[in-house]
C-alpha positions in Angstrom: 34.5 -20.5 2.6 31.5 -22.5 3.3 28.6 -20.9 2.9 25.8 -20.6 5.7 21.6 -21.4 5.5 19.5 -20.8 8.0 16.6 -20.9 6.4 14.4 -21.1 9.4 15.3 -18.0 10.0 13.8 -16.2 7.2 12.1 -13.2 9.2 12.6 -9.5 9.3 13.7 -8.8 12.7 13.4 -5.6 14.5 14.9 -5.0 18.0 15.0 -1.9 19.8 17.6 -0.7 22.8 17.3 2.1 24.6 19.8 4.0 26.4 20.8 7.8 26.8 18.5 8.1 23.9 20.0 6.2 21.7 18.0 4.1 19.4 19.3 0.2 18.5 17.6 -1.3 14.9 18.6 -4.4 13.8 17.6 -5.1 10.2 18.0 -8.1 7.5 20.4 -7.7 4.7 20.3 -10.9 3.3 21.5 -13.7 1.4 23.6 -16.0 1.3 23.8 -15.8 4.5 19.8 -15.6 5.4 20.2 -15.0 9.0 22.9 -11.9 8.4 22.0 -8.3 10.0 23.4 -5.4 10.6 22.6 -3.0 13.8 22.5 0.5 13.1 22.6 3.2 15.8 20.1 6.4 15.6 20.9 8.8 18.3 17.9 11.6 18.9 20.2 14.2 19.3 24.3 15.2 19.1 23.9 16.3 22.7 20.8 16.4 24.9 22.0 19.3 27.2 19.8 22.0 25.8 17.0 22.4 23.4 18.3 21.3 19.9 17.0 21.1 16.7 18.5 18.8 13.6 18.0 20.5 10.0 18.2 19.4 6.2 17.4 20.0 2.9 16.2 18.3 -0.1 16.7 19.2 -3.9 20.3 20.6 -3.8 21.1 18.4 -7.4 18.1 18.6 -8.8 17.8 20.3 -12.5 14.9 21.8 -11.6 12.2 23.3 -9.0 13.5 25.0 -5.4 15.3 24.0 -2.7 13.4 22.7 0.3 14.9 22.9 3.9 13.5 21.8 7.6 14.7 22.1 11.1 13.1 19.9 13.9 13.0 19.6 17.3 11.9 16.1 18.5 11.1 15.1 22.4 13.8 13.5 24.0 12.2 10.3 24.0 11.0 10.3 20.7 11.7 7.2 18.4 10.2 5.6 15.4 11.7 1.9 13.9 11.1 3.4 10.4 13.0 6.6 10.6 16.1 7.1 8.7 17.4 9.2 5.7 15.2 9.9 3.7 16.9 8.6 0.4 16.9 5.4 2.7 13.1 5.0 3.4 10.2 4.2 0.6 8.1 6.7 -0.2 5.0 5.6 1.7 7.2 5.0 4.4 8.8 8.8 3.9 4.8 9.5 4.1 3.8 7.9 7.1 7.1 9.4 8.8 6.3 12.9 8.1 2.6 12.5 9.3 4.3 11.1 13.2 6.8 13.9 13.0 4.7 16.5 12.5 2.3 14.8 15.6 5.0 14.1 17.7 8.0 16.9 17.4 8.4 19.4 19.6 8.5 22.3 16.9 9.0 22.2 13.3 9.2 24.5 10.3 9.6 23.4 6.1 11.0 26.8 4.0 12.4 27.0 0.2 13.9 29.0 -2.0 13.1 29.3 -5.3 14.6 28.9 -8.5 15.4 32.3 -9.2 17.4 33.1 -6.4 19.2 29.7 -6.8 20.3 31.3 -10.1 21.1 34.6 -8.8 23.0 33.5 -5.3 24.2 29.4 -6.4 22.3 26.5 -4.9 25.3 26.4 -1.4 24.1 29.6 -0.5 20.5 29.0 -1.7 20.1 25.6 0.4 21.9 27.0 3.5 19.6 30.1 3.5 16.4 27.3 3.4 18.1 26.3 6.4 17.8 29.6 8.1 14.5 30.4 7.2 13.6 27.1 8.6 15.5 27.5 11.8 14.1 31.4 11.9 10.4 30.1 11.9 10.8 28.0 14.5 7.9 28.4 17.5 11.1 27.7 19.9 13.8 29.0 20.1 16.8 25.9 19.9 20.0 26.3 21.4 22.3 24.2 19.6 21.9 23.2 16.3 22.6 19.9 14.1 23.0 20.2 10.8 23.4 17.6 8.3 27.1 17.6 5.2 29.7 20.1 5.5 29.2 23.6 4.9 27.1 26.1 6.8 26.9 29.9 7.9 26.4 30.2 11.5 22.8 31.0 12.7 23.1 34.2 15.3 23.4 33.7 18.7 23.0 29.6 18.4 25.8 27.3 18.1 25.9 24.5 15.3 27.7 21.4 14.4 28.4 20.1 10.9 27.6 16.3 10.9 28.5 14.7 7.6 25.5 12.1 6.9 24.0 13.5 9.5 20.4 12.1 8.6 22.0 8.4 9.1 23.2 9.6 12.3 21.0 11.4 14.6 16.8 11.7 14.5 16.2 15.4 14.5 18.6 15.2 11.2 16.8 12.5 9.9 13.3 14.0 10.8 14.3 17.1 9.5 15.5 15.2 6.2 12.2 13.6 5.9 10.2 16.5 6.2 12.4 18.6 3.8 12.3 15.6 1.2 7.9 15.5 1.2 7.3 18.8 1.1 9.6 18.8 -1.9 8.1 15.9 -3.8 4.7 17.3 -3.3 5.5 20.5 -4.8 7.3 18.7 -7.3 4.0 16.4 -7.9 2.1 20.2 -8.3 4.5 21.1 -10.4 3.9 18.3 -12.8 0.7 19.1 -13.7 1.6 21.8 -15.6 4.4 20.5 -17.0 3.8 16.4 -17.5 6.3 16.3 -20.3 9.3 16.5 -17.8 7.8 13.9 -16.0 8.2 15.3 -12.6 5.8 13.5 -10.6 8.4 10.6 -10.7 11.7 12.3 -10.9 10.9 15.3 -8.6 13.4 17.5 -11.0 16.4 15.1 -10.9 18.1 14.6 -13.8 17.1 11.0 -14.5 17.2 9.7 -18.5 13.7 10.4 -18.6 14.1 14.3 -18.0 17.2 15.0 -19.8 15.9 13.9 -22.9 12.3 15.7 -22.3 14.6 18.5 -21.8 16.6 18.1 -25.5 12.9 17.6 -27.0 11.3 20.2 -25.5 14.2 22.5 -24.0 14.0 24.2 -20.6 10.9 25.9 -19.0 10.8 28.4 -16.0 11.5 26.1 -13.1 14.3 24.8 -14.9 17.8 25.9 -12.7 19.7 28.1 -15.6 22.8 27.9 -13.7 23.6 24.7 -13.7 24.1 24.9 -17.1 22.1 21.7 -18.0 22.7 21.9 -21.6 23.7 25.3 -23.0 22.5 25.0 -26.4 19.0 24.1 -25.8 16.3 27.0 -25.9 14.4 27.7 -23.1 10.7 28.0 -23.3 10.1 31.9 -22.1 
């Protein structure tokens, strides 16, 4: 196949449509074709019928440090070219985002749980009861609720949907990703100053390289998840 240039086109594009709030980016992925892009669809809402709010979490594989969780509820008309998943968007990007959203949303509310009850209930039922505590400390009341993968345990007296990759999907998901995935990262960033050998400013408690073997030099400390049975033979530091 011949293989097509454009160079003169060698600009990041963004274009926005707007219709029955969904939200149009077009974005550059590149070579060899330099001209190539892809539109992606960001919808605010799964339905815009009643009050909704999207909700995520953030730190569900992590080897260490809690479970983060958020639920959002954005204006109908809200929209922001950078917003996305989270795992999509840079960090000062992630930053920037969580600054608007917290202007801009309607309501919104960050929650955790920690690493002991992560141990003592498994990190499902640990990151779907972050979800709750989120939803629960909400200013509003939502009606419907969006949340992001697979599994969940129905909230009382509000109806939910299950919408796998959600936060690529709709904006209060995505919003509710970003949120969940700062507050975490700060905390994590805290965390690190007690403990700079796991080198958690950076990995946030994943299990990069860098932290498993801090982990085999210096074993596991407190925040470290014992359930996840990271390496059974090392000693832990308490």
């Amino acid at each position: 196949m011949k293989r097509c240039w454009l160079s003169a086109i060698d600009l990041i594009v963004s274009c926005f449509f707007r219709s029955k709030g969904s939200r149009l980016a077009v974005k550059k992925i590149g070579r060899p074709i330099e001209s190539l892009y892809f539109c992606q669809v960001l919808i605010n809402s799964f339905q815009n019928k009643v009050l909704e709010a999207g909700c995520d979490e953030a730190g569900r594989g992590c080897y260490a440090g809690p479970v983060f969780a958020a639920a959002v509820i954005l204006p109908k008309d809200f929209y922001h070219e950078k917003l996305n998943d989270s795992k999509q968007v840079p960090e000062k990007d992630r930053d920037l985002l969580r600054a608007v959203i917290e202007q801009e949303a309607i309501c919104y509310s960050v929650a955790r749980v920690d690493v002991a009850e992560i141990d003592s209930i498994n990190i499902l039922k640990a990151s779907i009861k972050a979800m709750h505590l989120a939803i629960h400390s909400l200013n509003k009341k939502p009606r419907f609720l969006a949340i992001d993968g697979n599994r969940f345990t129905p909230f009382p007296s509000i109806k939910h949907i299950c919408v796998i990759k959600g936060d690529g999907k709709y904006a209060n998901i995505a919003a509710a990703s970003i949120l969940a995935k700062t507050y975490r990262d700060d905390y994590m960033k805290d965390l690190h100053t007690s403990y700079p050998r796991y080198g958690w400013a950076s990995n946030k408690g994943y299990g990069t390289a860098f932290h498993r073997e801090a982990i085999k030099a210096y074993g596991l400390c407190e925040h470290h998840r014992k359930s996840f049975n990271i390496n059974p033979d090392i000693p832990t530091l308490f």
